[in-house]
C-alpha positions as CSV (number, residue, x, y, z in Angstrom):
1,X,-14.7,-28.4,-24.9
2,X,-11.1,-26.6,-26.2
3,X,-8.9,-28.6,-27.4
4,X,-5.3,-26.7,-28.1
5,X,-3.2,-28.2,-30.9
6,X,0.8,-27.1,-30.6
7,X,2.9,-27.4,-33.5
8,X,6.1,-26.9,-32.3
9,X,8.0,-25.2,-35.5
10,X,7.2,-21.9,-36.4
11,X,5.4,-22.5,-39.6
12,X,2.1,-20.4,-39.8
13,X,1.2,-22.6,-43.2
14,X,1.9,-26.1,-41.1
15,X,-0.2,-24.7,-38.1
16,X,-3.3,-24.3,-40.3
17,X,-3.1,-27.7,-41.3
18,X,-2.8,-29.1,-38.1
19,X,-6.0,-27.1,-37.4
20,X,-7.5,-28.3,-40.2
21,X,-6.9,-32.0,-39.1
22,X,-7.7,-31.8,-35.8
23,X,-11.1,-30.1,-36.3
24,X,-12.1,-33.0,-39.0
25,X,-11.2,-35.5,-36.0
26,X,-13.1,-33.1,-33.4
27,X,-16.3,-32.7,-35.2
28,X,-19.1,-30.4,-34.2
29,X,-19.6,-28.9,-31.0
30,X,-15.3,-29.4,-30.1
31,X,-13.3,-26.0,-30.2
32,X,-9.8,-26.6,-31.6
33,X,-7.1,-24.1,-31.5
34,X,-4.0,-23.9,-33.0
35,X,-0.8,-22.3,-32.2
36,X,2.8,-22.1,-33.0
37,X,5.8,-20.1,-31.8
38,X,6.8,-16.9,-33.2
39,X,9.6,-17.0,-35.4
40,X,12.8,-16.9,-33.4
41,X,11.2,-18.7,-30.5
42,X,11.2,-22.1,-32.3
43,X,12.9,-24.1,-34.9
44,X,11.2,-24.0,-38.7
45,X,10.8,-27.3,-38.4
46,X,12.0,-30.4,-36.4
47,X,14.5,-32.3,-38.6
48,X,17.8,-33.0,-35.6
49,X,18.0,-33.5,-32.3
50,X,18.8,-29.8,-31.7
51,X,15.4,-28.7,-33.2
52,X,13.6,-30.9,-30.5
53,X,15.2,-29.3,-28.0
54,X,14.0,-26.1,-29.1
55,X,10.7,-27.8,-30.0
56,X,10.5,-28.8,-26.6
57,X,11.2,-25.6,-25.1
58,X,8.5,-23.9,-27.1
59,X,5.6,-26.2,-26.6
60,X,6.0,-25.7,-23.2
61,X,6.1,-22.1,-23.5
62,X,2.8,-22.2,-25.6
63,X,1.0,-24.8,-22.9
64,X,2.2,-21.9,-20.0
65,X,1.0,-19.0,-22.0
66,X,-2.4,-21.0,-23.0
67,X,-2.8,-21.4,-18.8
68,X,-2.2,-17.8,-18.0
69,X,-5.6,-17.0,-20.5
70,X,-7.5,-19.6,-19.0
71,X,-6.2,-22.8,-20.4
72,X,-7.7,-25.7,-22.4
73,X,-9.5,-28.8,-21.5
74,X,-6.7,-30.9,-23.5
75,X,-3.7,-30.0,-25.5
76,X,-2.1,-32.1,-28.5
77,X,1.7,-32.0,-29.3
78,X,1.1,-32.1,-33.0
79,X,5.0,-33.2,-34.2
80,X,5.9,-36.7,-34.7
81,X,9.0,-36.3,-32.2
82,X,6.6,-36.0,-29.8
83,X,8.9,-33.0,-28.2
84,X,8.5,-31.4,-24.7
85,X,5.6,-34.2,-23.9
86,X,6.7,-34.9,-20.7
87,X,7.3,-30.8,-19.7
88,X,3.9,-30.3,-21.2
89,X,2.4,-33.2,-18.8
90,X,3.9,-31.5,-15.8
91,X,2.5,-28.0,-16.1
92,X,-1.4,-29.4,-16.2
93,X,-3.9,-32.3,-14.9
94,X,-5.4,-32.2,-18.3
95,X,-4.7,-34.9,-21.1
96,X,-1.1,-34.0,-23.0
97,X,-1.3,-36.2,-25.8
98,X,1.6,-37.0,-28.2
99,X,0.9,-37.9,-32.5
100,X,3.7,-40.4,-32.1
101,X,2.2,-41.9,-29.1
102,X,-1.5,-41.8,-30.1
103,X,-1.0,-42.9,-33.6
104,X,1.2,-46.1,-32.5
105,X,-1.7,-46.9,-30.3
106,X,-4.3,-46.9,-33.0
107,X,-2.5,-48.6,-35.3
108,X,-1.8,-51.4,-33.1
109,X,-5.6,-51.6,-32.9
110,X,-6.2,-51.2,-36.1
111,X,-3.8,-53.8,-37.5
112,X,-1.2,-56.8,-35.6
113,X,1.6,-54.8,-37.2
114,X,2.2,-51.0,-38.8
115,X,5.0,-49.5,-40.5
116,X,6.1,-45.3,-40.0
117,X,6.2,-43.9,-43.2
118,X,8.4,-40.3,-42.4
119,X,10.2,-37.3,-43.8
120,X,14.1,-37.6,-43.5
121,X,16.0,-40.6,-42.6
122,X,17.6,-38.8,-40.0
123,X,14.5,-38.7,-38.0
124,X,14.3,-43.0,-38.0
125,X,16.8,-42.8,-34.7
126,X,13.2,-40.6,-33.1
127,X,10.8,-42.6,-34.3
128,X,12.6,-45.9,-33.3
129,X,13.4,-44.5,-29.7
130,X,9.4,-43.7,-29.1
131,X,8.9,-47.2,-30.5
132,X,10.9,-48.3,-27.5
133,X,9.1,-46.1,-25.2
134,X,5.2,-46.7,-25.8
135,X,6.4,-50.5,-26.0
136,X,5.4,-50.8,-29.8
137,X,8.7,-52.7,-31.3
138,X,7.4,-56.1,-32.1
139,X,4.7,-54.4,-33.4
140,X,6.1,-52.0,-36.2
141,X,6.8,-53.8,-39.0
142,X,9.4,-51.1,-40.2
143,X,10.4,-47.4,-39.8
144,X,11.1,-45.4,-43.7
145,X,12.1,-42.2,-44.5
146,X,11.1,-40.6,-47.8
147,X,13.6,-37.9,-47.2
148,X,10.7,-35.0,-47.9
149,X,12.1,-32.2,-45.6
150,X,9.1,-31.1,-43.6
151,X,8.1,-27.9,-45.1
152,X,8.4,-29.0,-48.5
153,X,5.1,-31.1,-47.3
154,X,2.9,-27.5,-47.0
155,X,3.1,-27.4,-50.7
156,X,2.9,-31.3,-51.1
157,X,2.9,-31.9,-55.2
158,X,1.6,-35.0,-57.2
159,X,5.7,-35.8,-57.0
160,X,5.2,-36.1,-53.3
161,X,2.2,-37.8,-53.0
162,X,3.7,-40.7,-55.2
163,X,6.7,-40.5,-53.0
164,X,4.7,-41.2,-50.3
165,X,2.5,-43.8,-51.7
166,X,5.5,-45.4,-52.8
167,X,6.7,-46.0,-49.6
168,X,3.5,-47.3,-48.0
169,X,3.0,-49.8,-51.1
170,X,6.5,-50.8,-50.6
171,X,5.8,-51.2,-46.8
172,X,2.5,-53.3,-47.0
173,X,4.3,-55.4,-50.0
174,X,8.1,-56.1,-48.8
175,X,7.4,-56.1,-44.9
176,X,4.3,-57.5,-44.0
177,X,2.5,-54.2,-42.8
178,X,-1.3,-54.0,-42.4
179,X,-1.7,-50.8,-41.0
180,X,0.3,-47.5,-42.5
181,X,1.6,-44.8,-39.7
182,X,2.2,-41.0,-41.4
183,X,4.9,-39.7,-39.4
184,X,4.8,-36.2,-39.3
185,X,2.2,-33.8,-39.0
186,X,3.0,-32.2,-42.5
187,X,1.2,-35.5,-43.8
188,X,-2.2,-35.1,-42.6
189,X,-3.2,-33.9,-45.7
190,X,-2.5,-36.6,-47.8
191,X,-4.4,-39.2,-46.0
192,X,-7.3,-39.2,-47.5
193,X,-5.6,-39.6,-51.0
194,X,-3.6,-42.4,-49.4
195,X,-6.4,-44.4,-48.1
196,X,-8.4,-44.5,-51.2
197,X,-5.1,-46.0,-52.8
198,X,-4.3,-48.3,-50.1
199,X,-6.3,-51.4,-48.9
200,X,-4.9,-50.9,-45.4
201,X,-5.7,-48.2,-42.7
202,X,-3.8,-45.1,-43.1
203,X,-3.2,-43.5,-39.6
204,X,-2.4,-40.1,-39.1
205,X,-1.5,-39.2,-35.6
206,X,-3.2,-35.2,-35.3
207,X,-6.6,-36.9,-35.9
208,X,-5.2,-39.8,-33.7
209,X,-4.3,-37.6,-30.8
210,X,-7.2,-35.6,-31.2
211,X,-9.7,-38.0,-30.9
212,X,-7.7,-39.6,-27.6
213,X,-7.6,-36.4,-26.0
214,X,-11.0,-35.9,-26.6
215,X,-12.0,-39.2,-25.6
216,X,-10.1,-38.7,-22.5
217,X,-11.1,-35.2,-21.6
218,X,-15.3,-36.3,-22.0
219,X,-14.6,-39.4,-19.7
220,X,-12.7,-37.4,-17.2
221,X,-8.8,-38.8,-17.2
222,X,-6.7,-36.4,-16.9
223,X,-2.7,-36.4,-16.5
224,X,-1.6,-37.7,-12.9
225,X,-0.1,-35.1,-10.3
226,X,1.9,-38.0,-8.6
227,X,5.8,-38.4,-8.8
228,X,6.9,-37.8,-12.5
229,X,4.4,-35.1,-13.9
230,X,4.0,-34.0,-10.6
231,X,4.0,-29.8,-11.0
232,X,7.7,-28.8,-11.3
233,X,9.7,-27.1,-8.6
234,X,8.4,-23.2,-8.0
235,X,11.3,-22.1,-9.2
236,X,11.0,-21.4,-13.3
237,X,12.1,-24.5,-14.9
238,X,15.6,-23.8,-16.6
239,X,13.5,-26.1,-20.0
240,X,11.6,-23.0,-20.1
241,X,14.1,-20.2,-19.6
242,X,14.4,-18.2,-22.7
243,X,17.1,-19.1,-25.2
């Protein structure tokens, strides 16, 4: 089993934890690979609606290059945004699954209601439209930004960790949560810290979407080929057109 993890900036740093996340979730016997653009062929990190677009643009890039050297038997799209989801879906019949989407999903089972605990305020707008999306508004309790810039999370200090904390106390205390959602894939390093200091679950959405698309891939659901993520026209999708 190959499970291909895409983080969609081009942080070499953020990619290895990804990896490192995804293969705790995996466990034994699940090969996880990892890959990010190269610089220039992505954004450093996905803080504004004009880095998703490029975010987009490069995960599917990286899901057609990991089909032209055989492909995997699942893929994650390992940034909260949940970028180029949809673009990924069309290009295979193999699960594409989102952190955003996965973790919202868990945490709705883990819990009646969750609160997103993020990086920059500016990405609330994101979080709240996927909310609307995957159907999980009555459900999320709230939506904060600690206004951590993404990369700053690779070298993730005891200031940042309280930071964080902070904002999950504050989120169990002041609005009801029972379940805590780390949004962004930059946190998946500081859960375990987090849930030894919190007496609610701490989800993060790499292991999240890991574990669906294993699940998924081992009970043989794939992504359907009918109307929406049918294949795309033969012509090259202008998405994937290079910049």
């Amino acid at each position: 089993m190959r499970i291909t993890a895409i983080n969609p900036n081009t942080s070499r740093a953020f990619t290895d934890a990804v990896a490192a996340a995804a293969r705790e979730a995996a466990g034994p016997g699940v090969e996880i690979v990892a890959v990010c653009p190269a610089p220039g062929q992505g954004p450093d990190a996905v803080e504004s609606h004009n880095d998703e677009i490029a975010a987009a643009r490069a995960v599917a890039r990286l899901v057609q290059e990991d089909l032209a050297s055989g492909g995997s038997d699942a893929y994650v799209v390992a940034c909260f945004g949940d970028p180029g989801l949809d673009a990924a879906r069309e290009l295979v019949d193999v699960p594409v699954v989102g952190i955003a989407e996965a973790a919202m999903h868990l945490a709705a089972v883990a819990g009646r209601r969750f609160a997103i605990i993020t990086t920059l305020s500016r990405t609330i707008g994101r979080a709240k439209d996927l909310l609307a999306r995957y159907e999980f508004e009555k459900a999320c309790a709230a939506v904060h930004g600690t206004e951590i810039p993404v990369l700053e999370l690779e070298r993730a200090g005891a200031d940042a960790v309280a930071e964080v904390l902070a904002w999950c106390e504050r989120a169990v205390r002041d609005d009801g949560a029972d379940v805590i959602v780390l949004g962004c894939a930059g946190m998946a390093e500081l859960t375990t810290t987090l849930r030894a200091r919190l007496d609610v679950p701490v989800v993060d959405g790499v292991a999240a979407a890991t574990g669906v698309a294993l699940a998924m891939a081992r009970a043989g659901i794939g992504t359907s080929k009918r109307q929406e993520y049918a294949a795309p026209p033969t012509r090259e999708p202008a998405a994937l057109a290079d910049a």
